[in-house]
C-alpha positions in Angstrom: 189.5 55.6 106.8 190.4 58.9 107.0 188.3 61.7 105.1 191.1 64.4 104.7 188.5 66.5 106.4 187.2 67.2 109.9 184.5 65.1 111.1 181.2 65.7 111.3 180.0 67.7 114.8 176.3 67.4 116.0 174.7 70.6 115.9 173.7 69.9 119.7 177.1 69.3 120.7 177.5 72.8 122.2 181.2 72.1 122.8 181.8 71.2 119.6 181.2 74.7 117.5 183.4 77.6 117.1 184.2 80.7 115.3 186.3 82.0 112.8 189.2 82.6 116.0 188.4 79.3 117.7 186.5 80.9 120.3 182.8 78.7 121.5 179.9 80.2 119.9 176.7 80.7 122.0 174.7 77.7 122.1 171.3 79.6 121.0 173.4 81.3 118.7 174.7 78.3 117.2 171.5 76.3 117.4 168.6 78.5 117.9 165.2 76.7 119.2 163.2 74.9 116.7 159.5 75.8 116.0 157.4 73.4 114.1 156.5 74.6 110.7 153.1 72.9 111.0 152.1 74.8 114.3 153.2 78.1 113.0 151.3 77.6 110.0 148.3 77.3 112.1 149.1 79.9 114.2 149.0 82.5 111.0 145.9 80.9 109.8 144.2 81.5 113.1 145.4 85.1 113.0 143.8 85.3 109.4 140.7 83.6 109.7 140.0 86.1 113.2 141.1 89.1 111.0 138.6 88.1 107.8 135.6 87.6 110.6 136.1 90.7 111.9 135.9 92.1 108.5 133.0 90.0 107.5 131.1 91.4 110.6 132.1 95.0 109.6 131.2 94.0 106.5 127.1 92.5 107.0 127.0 95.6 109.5 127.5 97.5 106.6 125.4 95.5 104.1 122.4 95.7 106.8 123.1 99.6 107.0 122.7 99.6 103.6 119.5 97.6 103.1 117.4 99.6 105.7 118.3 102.6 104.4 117.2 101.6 101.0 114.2 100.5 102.4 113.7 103.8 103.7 114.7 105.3 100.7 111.8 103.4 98.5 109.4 103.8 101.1 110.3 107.4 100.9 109.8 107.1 97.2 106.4 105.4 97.8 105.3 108.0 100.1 106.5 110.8 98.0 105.3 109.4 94.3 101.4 108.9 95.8 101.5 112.4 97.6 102.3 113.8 93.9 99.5 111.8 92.5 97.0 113.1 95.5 97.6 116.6 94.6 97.5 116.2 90.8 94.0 114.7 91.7 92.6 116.9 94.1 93.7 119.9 91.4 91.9 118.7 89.4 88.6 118.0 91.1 88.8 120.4 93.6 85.1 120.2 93.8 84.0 116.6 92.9 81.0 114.8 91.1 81.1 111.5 89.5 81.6 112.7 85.9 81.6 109.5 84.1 78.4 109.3 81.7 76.0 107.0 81.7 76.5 104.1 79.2 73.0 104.0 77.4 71.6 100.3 76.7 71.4 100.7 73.1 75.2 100.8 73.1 75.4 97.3 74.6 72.5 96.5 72.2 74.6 97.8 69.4 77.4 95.4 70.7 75.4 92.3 70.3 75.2 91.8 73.8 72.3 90.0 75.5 69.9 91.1 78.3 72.1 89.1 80.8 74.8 90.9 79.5 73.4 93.9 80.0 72.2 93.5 83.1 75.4 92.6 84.5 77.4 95.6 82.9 75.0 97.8 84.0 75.5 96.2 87.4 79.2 96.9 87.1 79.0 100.2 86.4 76.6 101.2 89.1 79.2 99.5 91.7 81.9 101.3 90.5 79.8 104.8 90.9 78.6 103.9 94.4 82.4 102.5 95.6 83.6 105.6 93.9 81.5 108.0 96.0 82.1 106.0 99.1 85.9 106.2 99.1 85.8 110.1 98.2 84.1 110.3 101.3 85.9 108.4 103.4 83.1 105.6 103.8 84.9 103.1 102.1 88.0 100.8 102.0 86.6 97.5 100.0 86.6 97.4 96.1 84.4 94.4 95.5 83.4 93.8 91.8 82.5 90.6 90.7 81.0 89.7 87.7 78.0 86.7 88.5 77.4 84.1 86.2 78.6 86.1 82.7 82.3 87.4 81.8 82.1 91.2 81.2 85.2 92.1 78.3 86.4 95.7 78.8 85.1 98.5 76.6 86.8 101.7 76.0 83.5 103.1 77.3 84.0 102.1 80.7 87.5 104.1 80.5 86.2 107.4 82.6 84.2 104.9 85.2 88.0 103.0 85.9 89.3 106.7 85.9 86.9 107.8 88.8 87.6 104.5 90.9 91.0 104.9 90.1 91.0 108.4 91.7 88.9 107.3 94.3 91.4 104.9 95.6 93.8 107.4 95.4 92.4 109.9 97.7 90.9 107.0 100.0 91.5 107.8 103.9 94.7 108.3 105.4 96.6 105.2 106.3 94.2 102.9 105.2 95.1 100.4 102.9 92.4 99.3 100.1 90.8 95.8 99.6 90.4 94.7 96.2 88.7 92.0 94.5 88.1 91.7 91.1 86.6 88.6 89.6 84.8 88.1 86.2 86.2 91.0 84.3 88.6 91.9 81.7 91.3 94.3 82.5 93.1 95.5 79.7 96.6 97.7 79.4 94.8 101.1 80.3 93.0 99.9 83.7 95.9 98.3 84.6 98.0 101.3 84.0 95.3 103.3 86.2 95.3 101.0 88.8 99.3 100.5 89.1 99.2 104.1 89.4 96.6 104.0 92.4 97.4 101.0 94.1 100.6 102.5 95.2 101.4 101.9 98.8 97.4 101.9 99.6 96.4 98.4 98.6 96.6 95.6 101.9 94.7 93.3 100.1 94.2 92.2 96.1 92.4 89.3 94.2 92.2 88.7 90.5 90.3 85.8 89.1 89.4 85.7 85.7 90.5 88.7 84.1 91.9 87.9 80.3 94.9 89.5 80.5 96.5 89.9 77.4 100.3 87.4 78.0 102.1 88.9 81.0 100.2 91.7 81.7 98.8 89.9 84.6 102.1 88.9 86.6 103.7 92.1 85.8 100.6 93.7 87.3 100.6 91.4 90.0 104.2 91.7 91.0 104.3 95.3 90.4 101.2 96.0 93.2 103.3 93.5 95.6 106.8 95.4 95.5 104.7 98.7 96.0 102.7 97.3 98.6 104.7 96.0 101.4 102.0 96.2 104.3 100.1 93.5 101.9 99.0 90.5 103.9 97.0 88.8 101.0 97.6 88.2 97.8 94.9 85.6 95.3 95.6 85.8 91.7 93.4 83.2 89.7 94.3 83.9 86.0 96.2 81.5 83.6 99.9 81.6 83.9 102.1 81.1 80.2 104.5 79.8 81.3 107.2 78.2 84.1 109.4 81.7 83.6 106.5 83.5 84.2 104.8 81.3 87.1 108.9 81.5 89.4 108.5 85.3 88.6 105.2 85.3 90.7 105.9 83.0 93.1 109.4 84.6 94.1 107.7 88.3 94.0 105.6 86.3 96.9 108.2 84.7 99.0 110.5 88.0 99.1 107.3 89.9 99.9 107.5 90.7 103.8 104.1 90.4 104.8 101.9 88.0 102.5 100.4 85.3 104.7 97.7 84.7 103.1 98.1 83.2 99.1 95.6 82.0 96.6 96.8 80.5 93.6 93.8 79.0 92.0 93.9 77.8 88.1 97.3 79.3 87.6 97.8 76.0 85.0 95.8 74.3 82.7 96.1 71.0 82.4 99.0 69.5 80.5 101.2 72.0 82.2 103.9 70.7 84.4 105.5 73.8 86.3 102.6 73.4 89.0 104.8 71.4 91.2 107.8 73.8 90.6 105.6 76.5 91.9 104.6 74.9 94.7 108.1 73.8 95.4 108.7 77.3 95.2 106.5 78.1 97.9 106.7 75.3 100.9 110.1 74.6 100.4 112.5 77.7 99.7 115.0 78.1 102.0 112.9 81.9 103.0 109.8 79.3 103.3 107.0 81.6 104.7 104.4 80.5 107.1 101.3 81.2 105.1 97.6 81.0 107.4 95.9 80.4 104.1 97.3 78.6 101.1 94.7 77.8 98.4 95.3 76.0 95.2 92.6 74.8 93.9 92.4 73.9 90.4 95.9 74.5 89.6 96.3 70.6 88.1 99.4 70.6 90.5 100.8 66.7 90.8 102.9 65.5 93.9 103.2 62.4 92.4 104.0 60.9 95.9 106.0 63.7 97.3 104.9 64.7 100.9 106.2 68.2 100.6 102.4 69.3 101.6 101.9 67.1 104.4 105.6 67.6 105.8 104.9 71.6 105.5 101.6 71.1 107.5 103.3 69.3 109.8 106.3 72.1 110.8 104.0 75.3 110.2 102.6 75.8 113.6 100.4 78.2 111.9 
């Protein structure tokens, strides 16, 4: 039947299509060559995804820049700050003597303190004199004070004793980097504000065990002589830790740390306390997972409770 219309023509019919006049159009013209949407669509996200890594690599080359330059810029800082400090010092004690007084018995006495007691403070405070005198002269990169068999708790009479080893460590030798080990005595706010101030880019070594600190003094000291301190190597701390907040504080000050191989965390948590494990998850399995040479934890009341996270990190750390 007809349609009162012209039929239908093929677009490929190349005979079949004219213009306006009648004349034959072009057959690419007419019917230009088909491209497959879903090809070109690939096409243009090839184009873009070679365009965005080429702008992600400009932009970690950037980011790296960045990040060594700040590291020379706080090392800078480092360098600078303890310089300051070393010339404050040496102003004032251009010629130096231990000036700290002697601490008379009866003080102790007067304290209620025993003769153990006594004996052991008195021990104390002739160590820090003779370490003291020893780094002035150059003799000397170990501070080793331990307190044997009694806990010594500060006394603002100790104050200008910390003062002198505090300077002392300032004004050690050039270059070389200060061992520390305190065990067995109290440090309160003012020695740890003396020692943050000398610590500062000297300290390659630094164990606390035992100390009292009042709350977070202790981790804030801790993680304030690691970020200052980026030659460190070891790091013990053996104080009671609050809390789990506290404890992934620490333990992320460690992993970030460039250097720390060596780590002792020994009765960090009481018992009852269940963040042990998150700590040492922390540690052994973070995706920046350091190969420590020493890891000691003892007394820490950490429970695997059938997890082989130790023995599997044993097993990969060819260290």
């Amino acid at each position: 039947m007809a349609t009162g219309g012209s039929k239908k023509r093929r677009l490929d019919d190349h005979g079949a299509a004219a213009d306006q006049d009648g004349s034959p159009l072009a057959a690419e013209e007419v019917s230009p060559r088909l491209v497959d949407v879903q090809d070109a669509q690939l096409l243009i996200d090839e184009r873009i995804s070679r365009v965005e890594e080429s702008m992600q690599r400009q932009v970690d080359a950037l980011v790296g820049a960045n990040a060594a330059l700040k590291n020379q810029v706080d090392d800078l800082k480092l360098e600078t700050g303890d310089l300051r400090r070393q010339i404050q010092v040496l102003k004032k004690d251009v010629k130096w003597t231990y000036s700290a007084p002697d601490i008379p018995t009866s003080h102790w006495i007067d304290q209620g303190h025993d003769a153990e007691y006594i004996a052991e403070m008195r021990k104390l405070v002739k160590k820090i004199k003779k370490t003291s005198e020893k780094l002035r002269n150059g003799e000397e990169i170990y501070v080793n004070l331990r307190a044997s068999g009694v806990f010594l708790a500060h006394d603002d009479v100790l104050l200008p004793h910390w003062s002198e080893l505090s300077d002392a460590i300032q004004l050690g030798g050039e270059g070389d980097l200060v061992k520390v080990i305190i065990h067995g005595i109290q440090l309160n706010q003012s020695v740890i504000e003396m020692f943050s101030q000398s610590l500062v880019s000297k300290c390659g070594a630094i164990d606390l065990a035992n100390n009292d600190f009042m709350n977070q003094d202790g981790v804030n000291f801790a993680v304030e002589v690691m970020r200052n301190n980026p030659r460190m190597k070891a790091f013990g701390f053996g104080n009671a830790i609050q809390n789990e907040e506290i404890a992934d504080q620490l333990c992320r000050s460690i992993m970030i740390h460039p250097h720390i191989h060596s780590l002792s965390l020994s009765r960090c948590c009481n018992e009852g306390d269940t963040f042990g494990y998150t700590m040492l998850k922390t540690l052994l399995s973070s995706s920046t997972s350091k190969s420590f040479v020493k890891l000691y934890l003892m007394r820490s009341h950490i429970r695997t409770n059938g997890c082989s996270i130790l023995p599997d990190y044993i097993a990969t750390n060819t260290h």
